[in-house]
N, C-alpha and C positions, 0 to 999 in steps of 0.2 A: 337219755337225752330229751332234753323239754321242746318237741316239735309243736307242741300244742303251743305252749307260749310265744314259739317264733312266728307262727301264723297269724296267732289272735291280737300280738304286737302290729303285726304287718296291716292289720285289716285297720287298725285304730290309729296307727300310722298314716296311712292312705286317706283312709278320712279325713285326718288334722292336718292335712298335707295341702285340700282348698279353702282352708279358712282363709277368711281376707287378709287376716294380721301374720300368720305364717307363709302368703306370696307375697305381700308387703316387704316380710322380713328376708325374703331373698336380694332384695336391691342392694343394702350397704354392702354385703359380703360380694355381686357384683362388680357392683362400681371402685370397691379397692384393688380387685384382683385386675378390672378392666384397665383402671388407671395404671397399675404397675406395669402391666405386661405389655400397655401400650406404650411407655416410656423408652421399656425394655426393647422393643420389638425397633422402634424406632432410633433409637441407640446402637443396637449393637446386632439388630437382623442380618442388615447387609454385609458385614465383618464376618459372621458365621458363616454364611451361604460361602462368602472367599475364601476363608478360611477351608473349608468340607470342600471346594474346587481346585484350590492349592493343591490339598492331599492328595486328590483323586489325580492331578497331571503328574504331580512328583511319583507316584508308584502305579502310573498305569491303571489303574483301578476303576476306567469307565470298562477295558475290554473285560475285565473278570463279569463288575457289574453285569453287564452286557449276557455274558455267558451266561450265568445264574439265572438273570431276569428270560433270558429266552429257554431254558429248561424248563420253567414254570409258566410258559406261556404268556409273560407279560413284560416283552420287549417292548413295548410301548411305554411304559414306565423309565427309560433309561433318558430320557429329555428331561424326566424330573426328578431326577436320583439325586440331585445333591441339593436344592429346597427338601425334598421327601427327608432325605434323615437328618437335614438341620432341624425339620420339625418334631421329627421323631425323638430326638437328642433336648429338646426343649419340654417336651411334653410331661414330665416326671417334675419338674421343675414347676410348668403350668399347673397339675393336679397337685402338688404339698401346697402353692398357694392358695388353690381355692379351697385345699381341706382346714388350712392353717386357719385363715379367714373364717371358716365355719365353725371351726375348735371355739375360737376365741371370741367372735364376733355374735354368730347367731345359738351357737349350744345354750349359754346364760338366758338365751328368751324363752327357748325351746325348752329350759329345763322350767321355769318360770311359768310359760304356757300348760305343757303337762302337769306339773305339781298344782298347778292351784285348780286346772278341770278336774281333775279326776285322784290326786292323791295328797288331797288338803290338807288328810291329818298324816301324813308322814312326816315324825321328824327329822330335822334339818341337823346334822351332824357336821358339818362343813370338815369331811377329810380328806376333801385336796382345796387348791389353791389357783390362782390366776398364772404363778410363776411357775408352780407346780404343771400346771397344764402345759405352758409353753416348755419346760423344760422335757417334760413327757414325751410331748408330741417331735420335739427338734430330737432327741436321742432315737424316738423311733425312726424318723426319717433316715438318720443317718445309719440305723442298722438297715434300713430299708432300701436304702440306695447303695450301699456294698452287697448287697444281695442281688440287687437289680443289675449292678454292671457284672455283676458274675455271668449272670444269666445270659446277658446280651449274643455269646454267639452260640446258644441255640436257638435264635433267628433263623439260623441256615436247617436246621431240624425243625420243622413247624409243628408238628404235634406235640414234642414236648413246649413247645416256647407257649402255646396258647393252654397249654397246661398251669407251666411255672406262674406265668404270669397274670393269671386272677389270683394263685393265690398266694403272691407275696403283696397283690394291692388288699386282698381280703383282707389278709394278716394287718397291714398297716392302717387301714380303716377298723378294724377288732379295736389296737393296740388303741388310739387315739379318740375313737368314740364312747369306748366304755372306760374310759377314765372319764371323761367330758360328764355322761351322764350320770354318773356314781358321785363327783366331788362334791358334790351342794349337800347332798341326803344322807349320805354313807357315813362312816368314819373311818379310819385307816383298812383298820383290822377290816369290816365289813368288805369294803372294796377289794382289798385282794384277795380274799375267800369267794366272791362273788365271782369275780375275772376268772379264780382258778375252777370254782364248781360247775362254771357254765362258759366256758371256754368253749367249748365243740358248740353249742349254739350262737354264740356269739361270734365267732369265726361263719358261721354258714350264714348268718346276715351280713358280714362283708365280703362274703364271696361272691353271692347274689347281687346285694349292692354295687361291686369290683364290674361286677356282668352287667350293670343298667350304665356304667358310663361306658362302655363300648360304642355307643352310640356318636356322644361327644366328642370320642377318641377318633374315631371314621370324618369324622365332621374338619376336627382340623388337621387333621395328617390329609385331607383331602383338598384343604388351602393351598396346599404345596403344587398343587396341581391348575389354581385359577389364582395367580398372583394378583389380579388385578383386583379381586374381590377378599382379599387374605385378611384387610381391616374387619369387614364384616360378617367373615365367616367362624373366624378367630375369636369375636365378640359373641356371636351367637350359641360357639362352644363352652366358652366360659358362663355362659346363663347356663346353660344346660348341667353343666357340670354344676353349677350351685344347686341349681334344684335339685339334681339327685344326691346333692350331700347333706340337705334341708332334710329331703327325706330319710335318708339313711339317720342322720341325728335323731328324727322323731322315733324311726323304727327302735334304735337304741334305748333311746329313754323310755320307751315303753315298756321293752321288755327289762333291761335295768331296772326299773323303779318296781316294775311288777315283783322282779324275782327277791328285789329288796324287804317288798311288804312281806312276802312268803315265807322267806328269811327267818323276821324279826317275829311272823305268827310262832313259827317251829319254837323258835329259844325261849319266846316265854311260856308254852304251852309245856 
């Protein structure tokens, strides 16, 4: 397994990570995801929250709640159980859009950026595509998200759930960034030999990546608990979460494009 490369990616990553035209480039992707989610939020917020308090009077389900949350020491959480998992319930939805938006919006600069710093003479083999990408990415999701509600009630098991759950977002950031970065340079065949020979690296930089939005995740699942500030708090998750998807993009394309040059030295040599 290529540790060396997922490092030496991360470090050139990180670097290209404050240049002023890669924080520049986190605004559009941004401002699409804020404008939707704020349409969304204000649309159809207050319908969910009824909706998730409906359920909980029709089957009882503040006293389970209640039971649960006081085993674990956090009966103080039962005032906000039903904002807490409308958020929760939204948040999968929240993160495909701000990956979708980065798939599509800022990968192309990103791959644009990296290729002309640093791998000017790689040729450009164009074997993927625009639709190609969105097709990719929405299949993944949707293997991603039967995954995800499977998982859902090892919530009540916490060690596995904080298991499962980095690495079915790892997996789904793998699936969606190394396509993004391979389609401009690759060609078919390269790409999926690429995906397949360096899968176990490529996987543990969405895993780690999966681990830096945790942050963001805390950020608005913790809305649920200061409504009055949920516009702002809401907003400032969604930056968050683009910048570590900016990142996570750059980290990809480094190590992609790297393992690409690599690649093409072996077959002609």
């Amino acid at each position: 397994m290529n540790l060396h490369g997922v490092m030496h990616s991360w470090a050139r990553a990180l670097v290209a990570q404050f240049h002023y035209r890669i924080l520049l480039l986190s605004l559009m992707p941004f401002l699409v995801s804020l404008v939707l989610w704020g349409l969304a939020m204000w649309w159809g917020l207050q319908a969910l929250f009824d909706y998730v308090q409906a359920f909980f009077v029709r089957h009882d389900a503040y006293a389970t709640a209640g039971n649960f949350l006081s085993t674990l020491g956090l009966l103080t959480l039962k005032t906000v159980i039903v904002p807490l998992i409308a958020m929760w319930v939204l948040l999968p939805l929240m993160l495909i859009t701000s990956l979708l938006a980065i798939a599509l919006i800022a990968m192309p600069v990103i791959n644009r950026y990296v290729s002309a710093r640093d791998y000017p003479a790689l040729e450009q083999r164009k074997g993927g595509s625009f639709f190609g990408s969105v097709w990719h990415s929405l299949s993944s999701f949707v293997i991603f998200l039967g995954l995800w509600l499977l998982s859902l009630p090892l919530v009540f098991i916490p060690p596995l759930y904080f298991i499962v759950q980095p690495v079915l977002w790892g997996w789904l950031t793998y699936r969606v960034m190394s396509y993004d970065a391979l389609a401009d340079h690759a060609d078919a065949d390269e790409r999926k030999s690429l995906t397949h020979l360096h899968r176990k690296p490529l996987l543990i930089i969405g895993l780690i990546t999966g681990a830096l939005g945790a942050a963001p995740t805390m950020l608005w699942l913790g809305g649920a608990m200061t409504m009055a500030f949920l516009p702002i708090i809401a907003g400032f998750a969604i930056w968050l979460y683009v910048l570590v998807f900016i990142f996570t993009g750059l980290w990809f394309q480094y190590y992609c494009l790297a393992a690409l040059q690599a690649h093409r030295s072996t077959v002609v040599s």
